[in-house]
C-alpha atoms as one frame of an Amber mdcrd trajectory, in Angstrom:
protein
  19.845  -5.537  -2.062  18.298  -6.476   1.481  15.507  -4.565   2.948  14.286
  -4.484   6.281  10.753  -2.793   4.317   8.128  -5.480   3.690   5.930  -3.716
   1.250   8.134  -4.248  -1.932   5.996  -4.380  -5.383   7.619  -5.291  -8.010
   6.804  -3.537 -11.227   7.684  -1.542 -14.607   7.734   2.057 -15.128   4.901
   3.441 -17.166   5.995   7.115 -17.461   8.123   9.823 -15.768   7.037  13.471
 -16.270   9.999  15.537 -14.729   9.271  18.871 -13.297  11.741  21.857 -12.109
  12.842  19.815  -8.819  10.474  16.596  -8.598   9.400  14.097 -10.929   6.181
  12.150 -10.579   7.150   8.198 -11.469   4.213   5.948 -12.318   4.760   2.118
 -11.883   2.566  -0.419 -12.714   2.262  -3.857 -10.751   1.394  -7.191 -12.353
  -2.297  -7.072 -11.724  -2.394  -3.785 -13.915  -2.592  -1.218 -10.656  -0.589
   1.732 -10.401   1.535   3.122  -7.540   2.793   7.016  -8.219   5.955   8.293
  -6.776   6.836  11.773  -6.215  11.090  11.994  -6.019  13.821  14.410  -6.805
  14.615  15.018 -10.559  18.247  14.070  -9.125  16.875  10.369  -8.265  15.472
   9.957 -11.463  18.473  10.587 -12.792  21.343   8.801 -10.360  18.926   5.700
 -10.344  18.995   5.893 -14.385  15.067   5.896 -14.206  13.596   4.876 -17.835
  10.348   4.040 -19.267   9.769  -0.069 -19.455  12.192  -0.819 -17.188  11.924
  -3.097 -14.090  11.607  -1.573 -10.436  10.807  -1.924  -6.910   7.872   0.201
  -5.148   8.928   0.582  -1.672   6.707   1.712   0.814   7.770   2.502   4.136
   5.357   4.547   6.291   4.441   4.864  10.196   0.627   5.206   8.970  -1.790
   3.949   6.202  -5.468   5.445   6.262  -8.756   3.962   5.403 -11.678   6.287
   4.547 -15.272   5.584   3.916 -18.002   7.893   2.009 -20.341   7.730   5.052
């Protein structure tokens, strides 16, 4: 699959906790970080989600913000 999204991370699925209508999917990168995505319970399930297997983090946004503790 082509994307016109540029910030693709490639990693593995750590864990899926499933919820009454979302589902909070943790997926850990190469360099040990962690990217958590909140989706439908129905995406989990058409995409065939399971623990260990290989995935994509997309992340398409119109803003990223930076905050400082001054």
């Amino acid at each position: 699959m082509r994307l016109s999204a540029r910030n693709q991370l490639a990693g593995t699925v750590q864990s899926i906790k499933e919820g009454v209508i979302t589902a909070e999917v943790v997926v850990k990168l190469a360099g040990g970080e962690e990217i958590v995505a909140v989706i439908t319970v129905e995406s989990v399930h058409g995409l065939g989600l399971k623990v260990g297997e290989p995935v994509r983090a997309i992340i398409k946004s119109t803003e990223v913000l930076i905050a400082t503790e001054a």
